[in-house]
N, C-alpha and C positions, 0 to 999 in steps of 0.2 A: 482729666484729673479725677481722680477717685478719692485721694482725701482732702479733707476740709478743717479747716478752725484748729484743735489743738492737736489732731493727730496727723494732720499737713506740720506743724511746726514740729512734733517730736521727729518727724519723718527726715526732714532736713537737716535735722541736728545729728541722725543717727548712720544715714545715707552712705557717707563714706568708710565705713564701720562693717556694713552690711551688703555682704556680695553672693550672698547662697540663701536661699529659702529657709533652710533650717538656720542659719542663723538670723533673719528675719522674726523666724517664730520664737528665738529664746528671745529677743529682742525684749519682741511685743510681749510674752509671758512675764519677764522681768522688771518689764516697767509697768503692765497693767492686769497684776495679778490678780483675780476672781475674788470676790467677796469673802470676807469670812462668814463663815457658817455663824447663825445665830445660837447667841447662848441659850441655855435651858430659862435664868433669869431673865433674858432679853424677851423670848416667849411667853412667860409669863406677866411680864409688864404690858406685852402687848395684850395679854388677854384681857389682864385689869381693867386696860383704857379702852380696849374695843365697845364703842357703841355703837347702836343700831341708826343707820342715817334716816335721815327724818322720810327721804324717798326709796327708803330701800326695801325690795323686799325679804320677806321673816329667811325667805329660804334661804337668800345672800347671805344672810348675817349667819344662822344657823350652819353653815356650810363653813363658811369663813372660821365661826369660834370652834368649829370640831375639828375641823383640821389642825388648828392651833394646839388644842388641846392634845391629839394625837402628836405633834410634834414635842410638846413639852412635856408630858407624861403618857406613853400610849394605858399606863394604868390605872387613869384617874378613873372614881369611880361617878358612876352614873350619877351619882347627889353630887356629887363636886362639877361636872361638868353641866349639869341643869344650876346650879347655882350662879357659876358662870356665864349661860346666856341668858339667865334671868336677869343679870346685873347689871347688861347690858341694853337688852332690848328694851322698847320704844315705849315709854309711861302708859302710851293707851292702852298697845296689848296687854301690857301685865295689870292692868285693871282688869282686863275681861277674864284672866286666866287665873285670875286669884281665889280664893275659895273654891276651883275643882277640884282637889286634891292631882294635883299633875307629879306624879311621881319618876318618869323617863324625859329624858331628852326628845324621844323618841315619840312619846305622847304628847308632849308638848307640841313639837313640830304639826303633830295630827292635829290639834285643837287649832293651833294660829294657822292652819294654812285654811280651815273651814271660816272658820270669822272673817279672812283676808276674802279668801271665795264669795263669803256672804255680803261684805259688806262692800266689793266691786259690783254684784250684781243691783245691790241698794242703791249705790251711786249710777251704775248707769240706767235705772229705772227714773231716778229722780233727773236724770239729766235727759231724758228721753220725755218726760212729763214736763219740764220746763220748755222743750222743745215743740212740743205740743201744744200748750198755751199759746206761744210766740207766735206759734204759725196762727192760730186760730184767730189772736187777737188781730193779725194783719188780713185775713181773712176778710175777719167782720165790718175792719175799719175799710175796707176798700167794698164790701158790700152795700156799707151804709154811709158812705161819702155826706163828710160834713158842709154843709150848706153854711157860705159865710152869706149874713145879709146884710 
């Protein structure tokens, strides 16, 4: 068996209908036509609501709302498409990236991907230092074995 769940059922329904390949494939064209193409509005809704996921990273979402953008207007211009993933992106980033005068998409990208850069390395220094503690304080405790009396 090859199909399964609703298109085992259309299959059965359609079986005696269908004796040659090509009509197999108007069949299936006919009854499970291809999505429609999204509207220029439907893309722009999507831009609206597009936000930045809390686990995601800048490049994801950057990548994602240009694309978008090129689908919905390949002529937006560079202030409308940087307003766009400012509007989305993550409350922290746009704290850090406020007051540098970021005038491209393009520099933007440049500035959150060095903070992202910097502030991985901060994290695994601090978790590399916590680890170090850990180890040292089990160290100690097994060097200096406490005496119950």
């Amino acid at each position: 068996q090859f199909l399964t769940g609703e298109a085992l059922k259309w299959y059965l329904t359609q079986v005696e209908h269908i004796t040659t390949w090509a009509a197999f494939k108007a069949a299936v064209r006919a009854s499970y036509p291809p999505p429609p193409e999204p509207t220029r509005t439907g893309i722009f809704q999507q831009l609206l609501t597009r936000k930045q996921h809390h686990d995601e990273k800048f490049i994801q979402y950057y990548s994602d709302v240009r694309k978008l953008c090129h689908k919905g207007d390949p002529k937006l211009s560079s202030e409308q498409q940087l307003d766009l993933l400012q509007n989305g992106m993550k409350i922290c980033l746009l704290d850090k990236i406020s007051g540098l005068g970021v005038v491209t998409p393009e520099k933007l990208l440049e500035i959150v991907q060095l903070y992202e850069a910097e502030q991985q390395l901060i994290d695994s220094r601090t978790l590399q230092a916590t680890s170090d503690s850990t180890t040292l304080a089990l160290q100690s405790s097994s060097i200096y074995p406490v005496s119950s009396i």
